[in-house]
C-alpha positions in Angstrom: 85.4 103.1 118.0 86.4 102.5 114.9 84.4 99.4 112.9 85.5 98.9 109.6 89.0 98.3 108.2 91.0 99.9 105.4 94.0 98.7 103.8 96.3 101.6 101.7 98.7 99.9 99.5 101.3 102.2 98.3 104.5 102.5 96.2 105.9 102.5 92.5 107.1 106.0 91.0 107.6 108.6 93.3 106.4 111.4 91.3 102.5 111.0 92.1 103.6 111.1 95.7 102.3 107.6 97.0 103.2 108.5 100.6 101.8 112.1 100.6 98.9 111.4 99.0 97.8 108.4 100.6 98.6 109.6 103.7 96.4 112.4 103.2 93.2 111.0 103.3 94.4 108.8 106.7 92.4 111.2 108.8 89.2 111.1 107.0 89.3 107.5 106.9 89.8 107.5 110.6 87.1 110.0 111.0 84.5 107.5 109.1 85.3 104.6 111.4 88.3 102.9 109.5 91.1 101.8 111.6 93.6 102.0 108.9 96.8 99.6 108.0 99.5 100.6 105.4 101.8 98.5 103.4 104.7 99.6 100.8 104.5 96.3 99.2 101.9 93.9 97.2 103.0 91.0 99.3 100.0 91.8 101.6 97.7 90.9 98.4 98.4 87.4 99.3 97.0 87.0 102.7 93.9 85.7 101.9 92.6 85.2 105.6 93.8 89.0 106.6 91.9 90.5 103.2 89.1 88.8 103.9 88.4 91.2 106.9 89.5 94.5 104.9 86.2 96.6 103.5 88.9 98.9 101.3 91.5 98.9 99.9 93.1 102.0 99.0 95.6 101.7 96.5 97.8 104.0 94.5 100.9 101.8 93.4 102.5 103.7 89.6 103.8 101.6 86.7 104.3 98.7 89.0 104.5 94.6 88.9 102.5 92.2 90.9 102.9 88.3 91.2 100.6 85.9 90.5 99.5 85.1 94.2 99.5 88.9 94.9 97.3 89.3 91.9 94.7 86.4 92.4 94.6 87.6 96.2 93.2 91.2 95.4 90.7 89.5 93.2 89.6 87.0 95.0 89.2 89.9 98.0 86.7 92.5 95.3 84.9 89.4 94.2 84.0 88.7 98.0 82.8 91.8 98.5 86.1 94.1 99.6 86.2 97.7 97.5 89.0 98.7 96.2 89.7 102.3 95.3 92.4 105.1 94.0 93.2 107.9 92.0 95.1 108.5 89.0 98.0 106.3 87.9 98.0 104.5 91.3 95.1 102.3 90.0 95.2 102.8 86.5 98.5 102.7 85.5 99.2 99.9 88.2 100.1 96.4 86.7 100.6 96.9 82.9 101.6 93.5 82.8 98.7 92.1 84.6 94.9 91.9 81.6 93.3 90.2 84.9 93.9 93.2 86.9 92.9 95.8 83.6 89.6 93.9 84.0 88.9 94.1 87.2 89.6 98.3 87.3 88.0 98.6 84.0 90.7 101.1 82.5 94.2 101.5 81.7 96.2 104.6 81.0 97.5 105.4 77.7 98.4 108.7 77.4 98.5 112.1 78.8 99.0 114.9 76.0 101.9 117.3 76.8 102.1 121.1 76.0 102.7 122.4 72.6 106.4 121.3 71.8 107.3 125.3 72.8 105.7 125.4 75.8 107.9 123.2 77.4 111.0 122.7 79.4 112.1 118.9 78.7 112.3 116.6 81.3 109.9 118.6 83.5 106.6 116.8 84.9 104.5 120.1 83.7 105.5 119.6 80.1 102.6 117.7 80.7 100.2 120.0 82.6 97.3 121.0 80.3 93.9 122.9 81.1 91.1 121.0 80.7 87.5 120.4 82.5 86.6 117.7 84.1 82.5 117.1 82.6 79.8 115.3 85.3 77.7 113.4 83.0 74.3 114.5 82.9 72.6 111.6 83.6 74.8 110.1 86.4 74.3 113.9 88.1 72.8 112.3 91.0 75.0 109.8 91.6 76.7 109.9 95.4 79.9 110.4 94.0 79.4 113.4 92.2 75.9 114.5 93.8 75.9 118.5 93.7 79.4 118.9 91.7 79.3 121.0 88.7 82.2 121.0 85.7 85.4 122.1 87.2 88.8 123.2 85.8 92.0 121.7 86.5 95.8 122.3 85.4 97.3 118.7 85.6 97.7 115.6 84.1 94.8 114.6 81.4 94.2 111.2 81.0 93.4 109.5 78.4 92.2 105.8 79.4 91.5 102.8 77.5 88.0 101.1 78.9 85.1 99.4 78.3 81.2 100.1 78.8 80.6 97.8 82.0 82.0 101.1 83.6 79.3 103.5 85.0 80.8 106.3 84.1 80.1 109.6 86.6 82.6 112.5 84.6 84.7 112.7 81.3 87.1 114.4 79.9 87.7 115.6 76.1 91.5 115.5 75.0 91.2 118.2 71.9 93.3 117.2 68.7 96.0 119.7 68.2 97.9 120.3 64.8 100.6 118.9 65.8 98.6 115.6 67.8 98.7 112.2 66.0 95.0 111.9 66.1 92.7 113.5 64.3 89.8 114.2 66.2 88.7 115.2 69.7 88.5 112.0 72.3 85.9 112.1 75.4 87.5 109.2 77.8 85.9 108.6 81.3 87.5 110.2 84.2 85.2 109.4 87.1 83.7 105.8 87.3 82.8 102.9 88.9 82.7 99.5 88.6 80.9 96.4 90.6 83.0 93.0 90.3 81.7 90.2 92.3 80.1 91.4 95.7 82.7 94.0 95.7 82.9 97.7 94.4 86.0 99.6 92.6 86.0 103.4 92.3 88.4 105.7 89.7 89.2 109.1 89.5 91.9 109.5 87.2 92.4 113.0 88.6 95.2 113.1 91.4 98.7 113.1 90.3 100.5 115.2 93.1 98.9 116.4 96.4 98.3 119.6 95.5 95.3 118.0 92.7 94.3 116.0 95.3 93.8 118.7 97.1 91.4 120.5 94.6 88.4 120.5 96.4 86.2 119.1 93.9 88.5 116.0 93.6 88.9 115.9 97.1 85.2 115.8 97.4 85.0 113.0 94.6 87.9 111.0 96.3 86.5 110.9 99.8 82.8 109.6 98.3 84.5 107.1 96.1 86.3 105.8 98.8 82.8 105.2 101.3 81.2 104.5 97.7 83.4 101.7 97.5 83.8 100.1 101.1 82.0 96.9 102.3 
């Protein structure tokens, strides 16, 4: 019988595949004892006495807004001790309007660097694909997230994230600077972390923007710890 309750929030830009994705990892939850409630809007955010019984909240909502209320409910929620938890621009490219909710997740997306300008077809998602290894950090190794995981390789998406050191940071990634890049030398953002706010947990993997990343094994892997990492 299932004993613990998750909450998926989903919506915002189709192209990360909110419904796919989110409902890919349905039957694990239900597997770990979640029974398992999804909403397509934020509105939920605001029912304080229903989030105070949620343990996670699984959320993957792209370059979206979120009202006040919404907003100061899904705080108030972490603070009391629910998780919250996603993957790539469903948590941290959520609420650019909203510095509250950037310090509660503990990073924001800036950019992802596309293909050199002849390597691409304009207009085309995979003008912004790019090879690039996703690092465990050493001394984070035997962290539960990433216990066992070595470097891997991926051809997706690389974020580059604006954050802070309250993060405990479990993998990187380094964004190389090209000839024709603005910057000028190689940056190392986090890609993997976690974060304790309140009583409650939040878990990040910035790697996950269609299904079939999520469905890398080793991000599979992280994804599914994050999410037990992070519950009540």
């Amino acid at each position: 019988m299932a004993d613990r309750s998750a909450l998926i929030v989903r919506g915002g830009w189709d192209g990360h595949q909110p419904v796919e994705t989110t409902d890919s990892v349905i039957p694990f939850l239900e597997a770990e004892g979640f029974t398992v409630r999804v909403e397509e809007s934020t509105a939920v955010y605001a029912d304080a006495s229903y989030l105070g019984g949620v343990d996670l909240i699984v959320q993957t909502n792209t370059m979206n807004t979120i009202e006040p209320e919404e907003l100061a409910g899904l705080i108030g929620a972490v603070r009391a001790g629910t998780g919250l938890a996603g993957w790539h621009g469903g948590i941290a490219d959520s609420y650019r309007n909203s510095a509250d909710y950037l310090h509660l997740v503990g990073g924001q997306f800036a950019h992802h660097p596309p293909r050199a300008p002849k390597e691409q077809l304009p207009g085309e998602q995979s003008d912004n694909y790019l090879p690039h290894t996703i690092s465990i950090v050493p001394d984070r190794a035997d962290h539960p997230i990433v216990a066992g995981l070595s470097d891997f390789d991926l051809v997706t998406e690389q974020y580059w994230v604006l954050s802070d050191e309250y993060n405990d940071v479990l993998a990187t990634t380094t964004l190389a600077a090209r000839d024709f890049d603005p910057w000028h030398r190689s940056v190392t953002t986090p890609a993997v972390w976690t974060r304790e706010w309140g009583a409650g947990r939040v878990f990040v993997c910035t790697a996950g923007h269609r299904l079939e990343i999520l469905d890398d094994p080793n991000v599979r892997t992280i994804v599914e710890r994050g999410l037990l990492w992070a519950s009540r």
